[in-house]
N, C-alpha and C positions, 0 to 999 in steps of 0.2 A: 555542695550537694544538697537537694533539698531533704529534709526529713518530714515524716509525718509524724503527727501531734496523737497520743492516743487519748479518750475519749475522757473525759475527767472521770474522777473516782465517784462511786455513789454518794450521797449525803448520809451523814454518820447522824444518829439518832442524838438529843442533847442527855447531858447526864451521863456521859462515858466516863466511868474512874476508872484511874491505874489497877492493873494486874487483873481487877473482876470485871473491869466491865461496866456491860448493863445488868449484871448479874445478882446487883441488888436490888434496884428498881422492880426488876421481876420476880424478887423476893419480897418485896415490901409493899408495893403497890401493883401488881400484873396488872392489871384493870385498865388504871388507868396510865398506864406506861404503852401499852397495845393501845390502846384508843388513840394516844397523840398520832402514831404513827399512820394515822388515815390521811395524814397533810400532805403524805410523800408519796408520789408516783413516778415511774410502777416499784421502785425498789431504794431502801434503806437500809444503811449499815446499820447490825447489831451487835456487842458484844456480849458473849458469854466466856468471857475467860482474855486471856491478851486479845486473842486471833477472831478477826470479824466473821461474822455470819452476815446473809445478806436477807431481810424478811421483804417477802414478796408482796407488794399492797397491791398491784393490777394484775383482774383476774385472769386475763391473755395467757398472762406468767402464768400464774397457779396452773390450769387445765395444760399448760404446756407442760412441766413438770412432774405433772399426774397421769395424763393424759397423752399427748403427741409425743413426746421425749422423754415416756419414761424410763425407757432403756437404757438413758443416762444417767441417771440418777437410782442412786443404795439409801437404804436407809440411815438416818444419821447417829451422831453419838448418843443422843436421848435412848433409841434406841438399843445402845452398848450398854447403858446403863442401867436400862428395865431388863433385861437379860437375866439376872441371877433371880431375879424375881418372879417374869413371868416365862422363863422358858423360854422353848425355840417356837410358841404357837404363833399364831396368823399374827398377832399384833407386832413379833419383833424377828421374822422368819423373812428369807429373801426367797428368790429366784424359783428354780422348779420347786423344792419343795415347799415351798410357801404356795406354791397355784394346787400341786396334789393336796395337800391338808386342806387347804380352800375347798377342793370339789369334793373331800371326804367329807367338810361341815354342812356345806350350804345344803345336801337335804335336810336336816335338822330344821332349818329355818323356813323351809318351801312354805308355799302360801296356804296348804289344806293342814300342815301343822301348825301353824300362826295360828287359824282361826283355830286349832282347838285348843291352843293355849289363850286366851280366850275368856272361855269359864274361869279357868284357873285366877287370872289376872283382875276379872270381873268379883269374885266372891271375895279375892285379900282384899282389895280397894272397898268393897261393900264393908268386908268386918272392918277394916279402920275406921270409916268415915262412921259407920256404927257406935262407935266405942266414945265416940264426939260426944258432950250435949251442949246444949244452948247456951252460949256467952262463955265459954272453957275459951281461955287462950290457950292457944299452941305452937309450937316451936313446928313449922311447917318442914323445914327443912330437914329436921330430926324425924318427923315422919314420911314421910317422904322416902328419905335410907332406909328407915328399918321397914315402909312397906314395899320398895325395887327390892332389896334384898331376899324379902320374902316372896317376891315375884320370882327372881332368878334361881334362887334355890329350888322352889316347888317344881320349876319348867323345867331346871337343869337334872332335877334328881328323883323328883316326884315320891314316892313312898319307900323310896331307895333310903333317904335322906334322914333316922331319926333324931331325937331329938337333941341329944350330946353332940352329935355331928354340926346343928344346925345352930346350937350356942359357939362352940367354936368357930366357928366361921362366924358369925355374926361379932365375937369377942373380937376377932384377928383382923379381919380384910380392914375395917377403918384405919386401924394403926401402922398397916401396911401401904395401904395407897398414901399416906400420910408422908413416909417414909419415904416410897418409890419417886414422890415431886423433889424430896429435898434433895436426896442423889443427884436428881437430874440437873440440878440449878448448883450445886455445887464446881463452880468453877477451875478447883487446885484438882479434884478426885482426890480425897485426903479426909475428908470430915468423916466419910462413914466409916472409914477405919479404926477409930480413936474410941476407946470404950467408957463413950457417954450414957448417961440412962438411956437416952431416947435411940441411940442405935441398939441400946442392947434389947430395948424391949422390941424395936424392928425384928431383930435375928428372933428373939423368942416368939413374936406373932408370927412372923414366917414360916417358925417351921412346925408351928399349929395349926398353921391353916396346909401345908402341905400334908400333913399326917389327917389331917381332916379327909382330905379328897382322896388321898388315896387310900385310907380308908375305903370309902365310898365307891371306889375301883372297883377293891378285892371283892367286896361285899357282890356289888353287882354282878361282875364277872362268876362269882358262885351259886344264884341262882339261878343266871340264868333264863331270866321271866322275859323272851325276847319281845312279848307282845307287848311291853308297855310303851305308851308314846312319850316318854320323857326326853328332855336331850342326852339324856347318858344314855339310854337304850340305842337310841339311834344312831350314837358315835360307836358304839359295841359292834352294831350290825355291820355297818358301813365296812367297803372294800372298794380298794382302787382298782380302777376299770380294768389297768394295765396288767398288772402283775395279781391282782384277786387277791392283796393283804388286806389284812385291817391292821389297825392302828395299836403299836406298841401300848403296851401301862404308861410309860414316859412322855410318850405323844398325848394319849389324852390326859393324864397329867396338865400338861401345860395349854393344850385348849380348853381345858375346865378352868382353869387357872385365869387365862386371859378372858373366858367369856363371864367370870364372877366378878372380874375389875369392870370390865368394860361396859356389864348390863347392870352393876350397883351403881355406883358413883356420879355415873354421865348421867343414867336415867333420872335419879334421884335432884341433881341441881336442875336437868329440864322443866322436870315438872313442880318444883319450889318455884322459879323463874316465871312459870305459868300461874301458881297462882297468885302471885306478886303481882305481877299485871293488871290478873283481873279483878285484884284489889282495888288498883288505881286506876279501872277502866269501867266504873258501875254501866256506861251504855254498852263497851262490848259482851260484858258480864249480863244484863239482859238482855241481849238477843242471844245468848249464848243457852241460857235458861228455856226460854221459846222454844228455839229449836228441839231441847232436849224434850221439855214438853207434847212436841208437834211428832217425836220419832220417835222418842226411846220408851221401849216397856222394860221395865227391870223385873228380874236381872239382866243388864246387858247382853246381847249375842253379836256374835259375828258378821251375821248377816245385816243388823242394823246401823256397824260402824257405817257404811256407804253412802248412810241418807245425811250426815253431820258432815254438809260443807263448811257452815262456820267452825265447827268445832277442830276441822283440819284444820281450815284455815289460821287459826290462834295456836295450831300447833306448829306450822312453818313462822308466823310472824316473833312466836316467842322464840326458836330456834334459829330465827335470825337475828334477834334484836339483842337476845341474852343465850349468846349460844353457850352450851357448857362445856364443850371441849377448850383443851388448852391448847399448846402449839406443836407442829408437824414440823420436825427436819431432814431435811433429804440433803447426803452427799453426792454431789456429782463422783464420776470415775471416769468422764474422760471431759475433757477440754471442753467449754460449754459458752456461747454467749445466749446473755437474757438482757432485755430492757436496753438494750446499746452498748451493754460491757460485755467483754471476755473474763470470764474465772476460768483458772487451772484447777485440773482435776482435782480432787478432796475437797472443793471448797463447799460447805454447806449454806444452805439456803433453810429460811423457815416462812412456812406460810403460818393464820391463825387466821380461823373461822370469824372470831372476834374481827378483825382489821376487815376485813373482806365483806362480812356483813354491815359492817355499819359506815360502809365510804358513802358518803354524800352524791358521789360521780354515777352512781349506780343504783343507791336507793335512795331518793328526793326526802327530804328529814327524816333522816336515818334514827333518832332517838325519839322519832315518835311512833308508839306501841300503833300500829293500824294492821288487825289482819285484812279488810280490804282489799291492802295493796297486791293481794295475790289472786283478787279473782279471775277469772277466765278471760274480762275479754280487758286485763293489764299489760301494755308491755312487759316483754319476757325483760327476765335479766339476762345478761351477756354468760357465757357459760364459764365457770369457774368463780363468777361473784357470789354463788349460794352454795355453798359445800359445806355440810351440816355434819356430813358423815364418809367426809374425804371425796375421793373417785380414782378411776380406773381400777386399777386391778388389785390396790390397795382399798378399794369403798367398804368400809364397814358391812361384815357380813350378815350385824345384828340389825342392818337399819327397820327394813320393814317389821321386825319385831318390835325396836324400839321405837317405831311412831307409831304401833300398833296399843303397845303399852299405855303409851302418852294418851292417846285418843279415849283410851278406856277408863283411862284411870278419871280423867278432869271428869267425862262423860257421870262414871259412877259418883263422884263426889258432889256434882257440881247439881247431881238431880237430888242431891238431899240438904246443901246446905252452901249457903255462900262465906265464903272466908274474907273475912274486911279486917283491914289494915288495924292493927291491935295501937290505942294511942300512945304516944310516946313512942313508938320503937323505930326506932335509925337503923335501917337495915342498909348494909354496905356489901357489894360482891369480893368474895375473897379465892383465891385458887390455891388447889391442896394437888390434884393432880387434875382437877378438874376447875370448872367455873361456878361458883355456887355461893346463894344467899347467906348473908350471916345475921343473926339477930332478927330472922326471919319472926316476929310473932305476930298470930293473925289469932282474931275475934272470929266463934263458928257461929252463925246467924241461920237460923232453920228458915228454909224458901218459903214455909206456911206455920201460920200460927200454931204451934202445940196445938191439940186435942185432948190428951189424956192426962191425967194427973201425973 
């Protein structure tokens, strides 16, 4: 009787050890463990624990996943494990109530509240880059967090927010997202239970940074001031179409929760990653300066981002080339074939922004910094190769914020002063829950000679 042959297994990534995996690799080197896997198409075995995960390197997959079939696919463990941390908001929330919270946030971020967050975004970027002088080395990276932080705070809370509320939070969320990576890379689910310093100071950052925001609730919720445009006013106001609620203290809770991870950390390694670059890119770095020159009156406005094609431009090539997110899992729930195999339901897949941006098959010398490659009249890329900030219905709901950010911020800094590569310093990309510079130290070099004493 003849049988049929089923289709070989995927290729298993190198450096699988017993019981963990690849789940050191991704502890000790993410980087460059995610980069090898650009050799495999469209899919590679991963492990995170015994049981493979499969990461998706062809972007066909990805958009299919996201996009065409995403009805078969939940989100994964990583997911189960940011759970005690960030709540049930957008980042770790399924099905209908994940789409109503969705259409409760997304005014928050419409585009006539973008630009007026804005100012806000434009004046912290000015006091940093202000606070610079001539030839000061700086830990770019460290500024960077604590000036997104002070972006998301003011946006998120605006005079809501004083000043004990805003050290707390500034104290807690580092040690936190710090935390929330090592959970998720934990292989057994057994380390963060063990009372080590480092989880114990997790539990204690956690629940200062949760007394923080809610704080910040009650506060709110008792004045009352509905005219303010911050995002807490706006999540206050907000009511689902359907039934005319608004959102629990618990709900916004943990959207406050998840849009302080998601607009500190990410933003923060973008824009280190950006000016690393344009350390080592002095020609894109002056035409970057030109342009700034030829459009921008500072202080920055809203209306001016429009004229800075190159300055988007350097914001997609950096967001490709050093993207700062880390990896996406999704479980399938019913029976699913990708790339020529069949998985049974529960099997997880992971895509990463990283592998997908820098496949050679898609972007022609993927490790060379060119924003160029994105002008108008370039071949597109294939849909699901450039996913900066996910897609379909899981797409980051902060994106136009956070390339709004990006744009403003390089814009404001870059018109006052160029940052060059500090000598001696070996900067290496390292992942905490994110993707970001280490030993970032950059030289501030004023665009024009001093004037004044």
């Amino acid at each position: 009787m003849p049988t049929t042959s089923r289709p070989p297994a995927p290729p298993v990534a190198p450096g699988r050890l017993p019981l963990i995996g690849h789940a050191l690799a991704l502890w000790r080197r993410p980087l460059e463990f995610l980069d090898s896997l650009t050799a495999y198409d469209p899919i590679v075995a991963a492990h995170l624990g015994p049981q493979p995960s499969y990461v998706l390197t062809g972007p066909e997959l990805v958009h299919r996943v996201l996009v065409g079939e995403a009805a078969s696919f939940a989100k994964g463990r990583s997911f189960d494990k940011l759970r005690p941390y960030l709540g049930n908001g957008l980042a770790t929330s399924e099905g209908a109530f994940h789409l109503r919270q969705r259409r409760l946030v997304q005014p928050a971020f419409h585009h006539g509240r973008i630009a007026h967050y804005v100012d806000t975004m434009a004046r912290l970027a000015a006091e940093r880059a202000d606070s610079w002088r001539p030839g000061q080395v700086v830990d770019v990276t460290l500024q960077m967090l604590e000036l997104s932080l002070a972006v998301v705070t003011s946006t998120l809370f605006s005079t809501s927010l004083d000043e004990s509320a805003a050290a707390e939070i500034r104290r807690a969320l580092p040690v936190v997202l710090r935390g929330m990576y090592t959970r998720v890379l934990d292989p057994t689910n057994l380390w963060h239970r063990l009372p080590t310093p480092g989880n114990r100071r997790l539990a204690d950052a956690h629940d200062r940074l949760r007394s923080a925001v809610d704080r910040l609730i009650h506060a709110e919720r008792a004045e009352r001031t509905g005219g303010r445009p911050d995002l807490l006013a706006t999540l206050l106001r907000a009511r689902d179409a359907d039934s005319g609620e608004a959102m629990t203290d618990r709900q916004l809770h943990d959207e406050l929760i998840t849009l302080l991870v998601a607009g500190t950390e990410t933003a923060a390694g973008g824009l280190a990653w950006l000016f690393h670059e344009l350390g080592r890119h002095p020609l894109v770095d002056q035409r970057l300066h030109q342009e700034l020159q030829d459009h921008v009156e500072l202080p920055l406005t809203a209306h001016q981002l429009p004229r800075l094609g190159h300055t988007r431009r350097i914001v997609d090539e950096s967001l490709r080339m050093r993207n700062p997110g880390g990896i996406t899992i999704r479980r399938a729930i019913t029976e699913v074939e990708l790339g020529g195999y069949r998985f049974p339901e529960g099997t997880e897949f992971i895509f990463s922004a990283l592998v997908l941006h820098r496949n050679p098959r898609h972007f022609p010398d993927p490790l060379r910094f060119d924003p160029d490659r994105w002008l108008p009249d370039r071949p597109p890329v294939p849909r699901g190769a450039f996913v900066p900030f996910g897609a379909g219905h899981h797409l980051c709901v902060g994106e136009s914020f956070a390339r709004t950010e990006m744009m403003t911020v390089v814009a404001t800094v870059a018109s006052r002063w160029r940052l060059a590569p500090a000598p001696g310093a070996r900067v290496r990309g390292v992942m905490t829950s994110t993707n970001h510079p280490e030993n970032l130290l950059m030289t501030v070099e004023p665009r024009t000679a001093p004037t004044g004493p």
